[in-house]
C-alpha positions as a Markdown table, in Angstrom:
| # | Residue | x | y | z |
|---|---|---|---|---|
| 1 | Unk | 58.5 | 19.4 | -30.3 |
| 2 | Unk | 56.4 | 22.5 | -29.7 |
| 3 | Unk | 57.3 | 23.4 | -33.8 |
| 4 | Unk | 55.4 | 20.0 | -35.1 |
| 5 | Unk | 52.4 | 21.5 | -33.4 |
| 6 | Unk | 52.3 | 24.9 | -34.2 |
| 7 | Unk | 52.4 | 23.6 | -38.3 |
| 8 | Unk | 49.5 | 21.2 | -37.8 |
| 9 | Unk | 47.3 | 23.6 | -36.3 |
| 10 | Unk | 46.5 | 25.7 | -39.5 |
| 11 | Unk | 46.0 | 22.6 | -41.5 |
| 12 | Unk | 42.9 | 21.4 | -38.4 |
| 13 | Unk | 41.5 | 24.9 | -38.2 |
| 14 | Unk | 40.7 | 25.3 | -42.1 |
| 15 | Unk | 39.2 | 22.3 | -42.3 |
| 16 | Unk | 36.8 | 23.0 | -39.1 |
| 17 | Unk | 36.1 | 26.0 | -40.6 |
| 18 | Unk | 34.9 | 24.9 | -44.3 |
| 19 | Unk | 32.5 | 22.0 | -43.1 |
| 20 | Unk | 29.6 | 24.1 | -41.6 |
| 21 | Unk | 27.2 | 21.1 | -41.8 |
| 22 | Unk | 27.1 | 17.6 | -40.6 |
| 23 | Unk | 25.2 | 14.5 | -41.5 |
| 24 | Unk | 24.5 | 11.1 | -39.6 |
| 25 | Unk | 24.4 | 7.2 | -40.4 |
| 26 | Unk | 24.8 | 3.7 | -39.7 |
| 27 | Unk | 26.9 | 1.4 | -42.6 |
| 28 | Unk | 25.9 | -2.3 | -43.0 |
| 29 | Unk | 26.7 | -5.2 | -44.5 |
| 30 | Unk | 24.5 | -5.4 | -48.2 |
| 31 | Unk | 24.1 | -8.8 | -47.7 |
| 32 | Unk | 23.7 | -9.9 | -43.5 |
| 33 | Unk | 22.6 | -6.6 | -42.6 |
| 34 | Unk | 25.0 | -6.5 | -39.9 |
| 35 | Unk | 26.4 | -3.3 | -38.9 |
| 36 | Unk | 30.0 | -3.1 | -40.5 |
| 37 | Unk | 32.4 | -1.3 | -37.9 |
| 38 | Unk | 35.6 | 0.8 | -38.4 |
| 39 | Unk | 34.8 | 1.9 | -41.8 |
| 40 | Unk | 36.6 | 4.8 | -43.5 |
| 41 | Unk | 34.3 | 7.4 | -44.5 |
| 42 | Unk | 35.3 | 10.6 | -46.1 |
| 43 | Unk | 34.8 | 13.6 | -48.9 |
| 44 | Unk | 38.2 | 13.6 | -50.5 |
| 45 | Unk | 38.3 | 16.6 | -51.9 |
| 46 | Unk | 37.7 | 18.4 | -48.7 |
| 47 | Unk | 40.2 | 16.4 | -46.6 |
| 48 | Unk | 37.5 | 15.8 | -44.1 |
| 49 | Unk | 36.8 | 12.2 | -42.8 |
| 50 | Unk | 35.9 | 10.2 | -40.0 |
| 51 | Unk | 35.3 | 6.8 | -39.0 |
| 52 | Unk | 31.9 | 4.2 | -37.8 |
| 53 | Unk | 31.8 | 3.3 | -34.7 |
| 54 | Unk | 31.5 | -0.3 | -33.0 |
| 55 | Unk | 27.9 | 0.1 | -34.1 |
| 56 | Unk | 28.4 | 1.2 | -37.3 |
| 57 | Unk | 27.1 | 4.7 | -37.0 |
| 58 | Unk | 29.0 | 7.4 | -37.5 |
| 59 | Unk | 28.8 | 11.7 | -37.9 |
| 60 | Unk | 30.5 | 13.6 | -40.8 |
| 61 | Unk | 31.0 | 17.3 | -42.1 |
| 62 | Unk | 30.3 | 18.7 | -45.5 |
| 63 | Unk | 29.9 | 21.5 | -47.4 |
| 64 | Unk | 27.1 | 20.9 | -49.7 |
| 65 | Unk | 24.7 | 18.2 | -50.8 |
| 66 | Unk | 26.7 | 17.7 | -54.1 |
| 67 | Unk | 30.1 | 16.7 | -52.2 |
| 68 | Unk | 31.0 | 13.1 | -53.2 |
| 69 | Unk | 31.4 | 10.5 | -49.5 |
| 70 | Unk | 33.7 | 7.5 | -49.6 |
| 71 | Unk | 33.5 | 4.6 | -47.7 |
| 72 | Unk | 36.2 | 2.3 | -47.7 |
| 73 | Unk | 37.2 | -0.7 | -45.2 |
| 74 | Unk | 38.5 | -4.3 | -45.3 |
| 75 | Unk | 36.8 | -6.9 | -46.5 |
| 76 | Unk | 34.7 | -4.7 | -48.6 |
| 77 | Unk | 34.1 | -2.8 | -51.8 |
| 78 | Unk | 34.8 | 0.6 | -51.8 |
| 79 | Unk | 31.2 | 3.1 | -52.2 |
| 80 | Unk | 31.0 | 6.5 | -53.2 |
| 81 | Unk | 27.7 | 8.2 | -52.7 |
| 82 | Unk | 26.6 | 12.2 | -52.8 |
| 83 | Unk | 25.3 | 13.7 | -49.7 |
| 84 | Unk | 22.1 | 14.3 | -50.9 |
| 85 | Unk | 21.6 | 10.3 | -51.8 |
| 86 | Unk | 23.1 | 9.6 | -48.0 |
| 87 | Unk | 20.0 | 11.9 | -46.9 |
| 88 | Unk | 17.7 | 10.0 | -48.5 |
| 89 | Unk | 19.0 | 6.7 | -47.3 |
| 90 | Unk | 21.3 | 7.1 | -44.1 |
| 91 | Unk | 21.8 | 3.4 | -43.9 |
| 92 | Unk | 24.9 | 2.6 | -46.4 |
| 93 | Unk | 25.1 | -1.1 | -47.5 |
| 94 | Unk | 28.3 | -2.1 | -48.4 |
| 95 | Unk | 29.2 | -5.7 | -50.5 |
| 96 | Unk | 31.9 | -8.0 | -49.3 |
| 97 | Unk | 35.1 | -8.0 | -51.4 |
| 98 | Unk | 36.9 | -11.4 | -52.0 |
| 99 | Unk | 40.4 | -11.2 | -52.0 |
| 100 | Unk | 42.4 | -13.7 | -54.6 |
| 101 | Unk | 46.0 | -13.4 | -53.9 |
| 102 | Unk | 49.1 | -15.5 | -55.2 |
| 103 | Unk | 49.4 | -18.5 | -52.7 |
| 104 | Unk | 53.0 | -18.7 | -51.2 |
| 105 | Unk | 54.1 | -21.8 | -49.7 |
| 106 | Unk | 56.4 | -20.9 | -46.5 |
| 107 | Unk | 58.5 | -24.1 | -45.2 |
| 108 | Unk | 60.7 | -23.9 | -42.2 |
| 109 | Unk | 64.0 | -24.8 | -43.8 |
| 110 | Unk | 63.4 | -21.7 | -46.2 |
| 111 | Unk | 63.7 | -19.5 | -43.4 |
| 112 | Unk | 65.8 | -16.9 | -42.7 |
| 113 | Unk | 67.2 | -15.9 | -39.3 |
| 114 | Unk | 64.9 | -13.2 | -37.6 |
| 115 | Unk | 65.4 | -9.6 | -38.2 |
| 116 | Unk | 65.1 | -6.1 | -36.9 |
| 117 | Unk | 62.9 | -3.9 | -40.2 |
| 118 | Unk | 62.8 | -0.6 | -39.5 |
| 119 | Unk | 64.3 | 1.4 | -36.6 |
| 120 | Unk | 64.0 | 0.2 | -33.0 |
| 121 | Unk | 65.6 | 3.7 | -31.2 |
| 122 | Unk | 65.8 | 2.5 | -27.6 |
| 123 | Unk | 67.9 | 5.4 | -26.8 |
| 124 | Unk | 66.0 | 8.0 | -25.2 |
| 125 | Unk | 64.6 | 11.0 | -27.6 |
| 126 | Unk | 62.2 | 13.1 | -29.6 |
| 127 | Unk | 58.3 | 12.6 | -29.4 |
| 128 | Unk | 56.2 | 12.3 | -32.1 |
| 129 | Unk | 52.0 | 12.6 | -31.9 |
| 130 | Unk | 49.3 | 12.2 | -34.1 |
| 131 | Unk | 48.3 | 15.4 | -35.8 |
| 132 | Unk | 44.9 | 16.0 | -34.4 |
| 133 | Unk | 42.3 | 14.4 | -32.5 |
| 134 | Unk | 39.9 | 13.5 | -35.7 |
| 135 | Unk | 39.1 | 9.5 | -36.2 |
| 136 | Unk | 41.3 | 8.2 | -39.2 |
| 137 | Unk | 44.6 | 10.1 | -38.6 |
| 138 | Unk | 47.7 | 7.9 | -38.8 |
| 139 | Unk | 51.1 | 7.9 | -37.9 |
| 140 | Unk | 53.5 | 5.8 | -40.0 |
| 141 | Unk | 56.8 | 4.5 | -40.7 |
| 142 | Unk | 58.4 | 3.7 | -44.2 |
| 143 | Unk | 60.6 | 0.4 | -43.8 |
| 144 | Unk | 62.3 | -1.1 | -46.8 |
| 145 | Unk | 62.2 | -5.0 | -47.2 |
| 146 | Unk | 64.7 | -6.1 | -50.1 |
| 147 | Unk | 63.6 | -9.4 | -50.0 |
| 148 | Unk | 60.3 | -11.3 | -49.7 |
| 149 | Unk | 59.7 | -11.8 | -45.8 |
| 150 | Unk | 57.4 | -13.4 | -43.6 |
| 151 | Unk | 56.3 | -10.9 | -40.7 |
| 152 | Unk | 56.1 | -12.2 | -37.2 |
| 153 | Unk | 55.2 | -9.3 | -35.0 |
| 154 | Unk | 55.3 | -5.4 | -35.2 |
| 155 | Unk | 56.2 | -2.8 | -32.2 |
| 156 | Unk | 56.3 | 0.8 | -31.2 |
| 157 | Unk | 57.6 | 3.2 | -28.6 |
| 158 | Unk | 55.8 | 5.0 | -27.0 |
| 159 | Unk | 57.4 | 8.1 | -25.0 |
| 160 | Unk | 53.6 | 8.9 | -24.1 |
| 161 | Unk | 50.6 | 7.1 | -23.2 |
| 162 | Unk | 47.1 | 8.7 | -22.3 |
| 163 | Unk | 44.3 | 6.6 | -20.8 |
| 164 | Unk | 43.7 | 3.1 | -22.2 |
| 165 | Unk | 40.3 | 4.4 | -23.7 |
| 166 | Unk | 41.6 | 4.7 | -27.3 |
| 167 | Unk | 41.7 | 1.9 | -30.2 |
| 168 | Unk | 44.1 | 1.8 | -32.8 |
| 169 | Unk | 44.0 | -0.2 | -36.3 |
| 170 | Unk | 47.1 | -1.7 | -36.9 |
| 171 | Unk | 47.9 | -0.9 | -41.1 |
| 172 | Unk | 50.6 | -2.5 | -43.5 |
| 173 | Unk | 50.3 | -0.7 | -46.7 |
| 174 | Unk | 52.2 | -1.1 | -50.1 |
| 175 | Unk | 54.4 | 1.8 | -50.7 |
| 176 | Unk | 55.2 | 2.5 | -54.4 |
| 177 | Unk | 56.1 | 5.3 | -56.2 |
| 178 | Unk | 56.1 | 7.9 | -53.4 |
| 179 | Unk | 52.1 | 6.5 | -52.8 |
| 180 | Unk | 50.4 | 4.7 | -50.0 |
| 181 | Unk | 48.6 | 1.7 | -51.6 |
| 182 | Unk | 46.6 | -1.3 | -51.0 |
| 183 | Unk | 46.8 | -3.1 | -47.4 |
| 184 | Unk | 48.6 | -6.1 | -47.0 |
| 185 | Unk | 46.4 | -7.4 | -43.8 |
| 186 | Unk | 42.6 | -8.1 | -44.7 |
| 187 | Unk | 40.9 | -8.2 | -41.6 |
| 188 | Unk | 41.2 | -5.4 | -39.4 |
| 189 | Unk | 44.0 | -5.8 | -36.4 |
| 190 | Unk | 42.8 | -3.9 | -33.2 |
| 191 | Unk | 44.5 | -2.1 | -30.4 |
| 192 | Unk | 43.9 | -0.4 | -27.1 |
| 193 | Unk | 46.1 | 2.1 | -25.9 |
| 194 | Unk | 49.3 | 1.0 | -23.9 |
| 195 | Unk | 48.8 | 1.7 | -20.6 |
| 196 | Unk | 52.7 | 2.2 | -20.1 |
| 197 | Unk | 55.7 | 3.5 | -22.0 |
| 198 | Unk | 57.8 | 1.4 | -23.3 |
| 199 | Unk | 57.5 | -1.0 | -26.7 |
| 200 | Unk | 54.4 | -2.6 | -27.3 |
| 201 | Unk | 54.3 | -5.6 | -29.6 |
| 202 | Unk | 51.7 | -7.0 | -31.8 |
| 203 | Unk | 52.2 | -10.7 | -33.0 |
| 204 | Unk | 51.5 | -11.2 | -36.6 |
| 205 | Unk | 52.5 | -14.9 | -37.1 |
| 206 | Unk | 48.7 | -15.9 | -38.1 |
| 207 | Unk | 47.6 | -13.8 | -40.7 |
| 208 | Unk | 50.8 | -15.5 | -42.7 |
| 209 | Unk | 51.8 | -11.9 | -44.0 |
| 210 | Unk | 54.6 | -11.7 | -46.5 |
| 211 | Unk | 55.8 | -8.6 | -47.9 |
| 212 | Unk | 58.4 | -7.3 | -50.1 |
| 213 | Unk | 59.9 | -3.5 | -50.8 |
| 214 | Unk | 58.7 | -0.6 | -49.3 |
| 215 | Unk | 56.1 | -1.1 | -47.0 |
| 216 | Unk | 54.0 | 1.4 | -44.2 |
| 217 | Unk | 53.6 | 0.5 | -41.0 |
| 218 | Unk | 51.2 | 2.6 | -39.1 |
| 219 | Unk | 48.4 | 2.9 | -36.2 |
| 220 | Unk | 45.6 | 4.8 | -36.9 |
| 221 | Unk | 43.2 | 6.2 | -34.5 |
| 222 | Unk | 39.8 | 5.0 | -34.7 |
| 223 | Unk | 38.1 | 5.4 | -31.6 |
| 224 | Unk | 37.7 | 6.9 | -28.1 |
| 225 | Unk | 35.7 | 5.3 | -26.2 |
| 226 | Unk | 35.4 | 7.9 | -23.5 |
| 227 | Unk | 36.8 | 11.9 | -23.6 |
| 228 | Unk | 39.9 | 10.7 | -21.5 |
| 229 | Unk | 40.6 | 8.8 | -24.7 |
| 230 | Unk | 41.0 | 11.8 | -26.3 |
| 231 | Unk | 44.3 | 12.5 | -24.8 |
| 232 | Unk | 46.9 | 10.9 | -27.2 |
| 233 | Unk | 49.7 | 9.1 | -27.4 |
| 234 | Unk | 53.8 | 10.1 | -28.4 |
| 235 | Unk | 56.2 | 7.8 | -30.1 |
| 236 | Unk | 59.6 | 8.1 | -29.6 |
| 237 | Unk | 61.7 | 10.1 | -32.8 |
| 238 | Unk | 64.9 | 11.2 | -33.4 |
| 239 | Unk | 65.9 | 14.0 | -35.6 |
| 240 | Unk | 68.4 | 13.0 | -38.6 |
| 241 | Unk | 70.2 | 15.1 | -41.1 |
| 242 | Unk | 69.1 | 13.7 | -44.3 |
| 243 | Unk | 66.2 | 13.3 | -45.8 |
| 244 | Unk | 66.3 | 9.8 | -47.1 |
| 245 | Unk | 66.9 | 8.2 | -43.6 |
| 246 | Unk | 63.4 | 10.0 | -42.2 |
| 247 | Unk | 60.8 | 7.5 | -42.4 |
| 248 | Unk | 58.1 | 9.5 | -40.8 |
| 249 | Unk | 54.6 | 9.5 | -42.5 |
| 250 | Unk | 51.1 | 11.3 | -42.0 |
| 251 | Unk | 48.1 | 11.7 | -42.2 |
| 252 | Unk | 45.8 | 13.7 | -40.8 |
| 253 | Unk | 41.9 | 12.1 | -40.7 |
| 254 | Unk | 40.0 | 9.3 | -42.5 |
| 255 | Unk | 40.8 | 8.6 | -46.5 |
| 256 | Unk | 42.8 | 12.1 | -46.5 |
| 257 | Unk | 46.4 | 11.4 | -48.3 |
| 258 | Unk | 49.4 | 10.8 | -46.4 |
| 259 | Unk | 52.5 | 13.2 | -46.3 |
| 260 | Unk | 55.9 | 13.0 | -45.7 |
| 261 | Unk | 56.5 | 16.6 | -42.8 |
| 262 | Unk | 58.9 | 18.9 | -44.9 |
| 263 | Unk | 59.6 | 21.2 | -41.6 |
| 264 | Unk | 61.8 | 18.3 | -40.3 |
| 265 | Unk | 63.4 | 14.9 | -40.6 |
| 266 | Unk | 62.5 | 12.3 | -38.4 |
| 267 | Unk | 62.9 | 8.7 | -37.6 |
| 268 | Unk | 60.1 | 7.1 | -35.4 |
| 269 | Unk | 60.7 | 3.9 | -33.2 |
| 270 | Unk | 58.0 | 1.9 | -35.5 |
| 271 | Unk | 60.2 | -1.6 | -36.5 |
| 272 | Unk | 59.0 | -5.2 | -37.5 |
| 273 | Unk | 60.6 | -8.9 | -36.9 |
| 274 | Unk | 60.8 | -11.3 | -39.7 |
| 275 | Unk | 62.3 | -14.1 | -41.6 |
| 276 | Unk | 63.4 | -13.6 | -44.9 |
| 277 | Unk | 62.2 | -16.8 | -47.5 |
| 278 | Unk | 64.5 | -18.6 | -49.2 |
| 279 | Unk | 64.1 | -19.8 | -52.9 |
């Protein structure tokens, strides 16, 4: 898929080109003073982003002191601070976030029978790759859950694996009104690069996550932890003819919006198991 490339490009080399400057820091927890790992970090209005590392530090571009830097993760409040107050203090506390949520009681003989959500493609076809090498791009698929379900597990195929020196974060985002939206897992869900091709699977039964409509599923790219882990990963697509049965969603670096390709319609091999709760 030499075209999906050859769009991308223009969209990574204009936003090389307007951050001239970069800044450095660590983010910690407000209250422990651990460091708080994985954190999104970005200037919004510049589509430029990144992500902390294991140790919390992390290196971002800007254009001037006035830009406006967003850190968001799980289990936290989001911050926004200017980049002149990040110069002044480089060390960004962040406060835990408690999460109240409606309790749902899930028995056994409410159960439904497991089922395939999304699209499983074990046909041979297409690849699909994350846009750029930035930390924070995602790949994603829109699945469609018409009645409240409890997730066991989530899987992808992959056409292409690099080394195993990349970590993914595992997302399951509300989808409404055409807009990514809060995440349904709150703790992060960590993943090293396959080592194989094939379908890798994730097992979800004990975070107890239900989920209903339109949901995202997506692995985002948050670290390499070498330069060979720089050298991707391809999922498997196929190409349809209408628009409404592509479920392929992107975006491109940390807290930067996702998008829905316009050049082409694609399904990618990103599915879900689950049991549909009864009344």
């Amino acid at each position: 898929m030499r075209y999906l490339y050859s769009f991308l490009l223009p969209l990574i080399i204009s936003s090389s080109l307007l951050a001239q400057s970069t800044i450095t820091g660590k983010v910690v927890d407000a209250e422990s003073g651990d460091v708080v790992p994985y954190v999104n970090i970005g200037i919004i209005e510049l589509s430029t982003g990144t992500v902390s590392s294991i140790d919390g530090d992390f290196t971002l571009k800007y254009e001037s002191e006035g830009d406006s830097v967003t850190f968001s993760s799980i289990g936290y409040k989001t911050k926004r601070i200017t980049i002149k107050e990040l110069k002044s203090t480089p060390e960004v506390e962040l406060e835990s976030k408690i999460y109240v949520g409606e309790e749902i009681v899930v028995r056994a003989q409410s159960l439904g029978k497991l089922k395939v959500y999304g699209h499983k493609l074990e046909k041979k076809g297409g690849s699909i790759g994350y846009g750029n090498t930035e930390l924070g791009t995602e790949v994603g698929a829109l699945i469609n859950f018409k009645k409240p379900t409890l997730i066991e597990s989530a899987h992808f195929t992959v056409n292409f694996t690099g080394a195993d020196s990349m970590r993914y974060r595992l997302n399951v985002y509300k989808f409404e009104d055409g807009e990514v939206g809060e995440n349904y897992l709150k703790e992060n869900v960590l993943i090293y690069g396959p080592q194989k091709k094939g379908t890798f699977s994730i097992e979800l039964n004990e975070y107890n996550l239900v989920v209903e409509g339109e949901v995202m599923l997506s692995l985002e790219y948050i670290e390499a932890i070498n330069e060979e882990g720089k050298s991707g990963m391809m999922f498997r697509g196929k190409q349809v003819r209408r628009k409404s049965k592509a479920n392929l969603y992107m975006k491109y670096t940390s807290l930067s919006p996702y998008t829905k390709p316009e050049y082409v319609n694609y399904q990618i091999g990103f599915y879900m198991l689950g049991r549909e709760l009864g009344k």
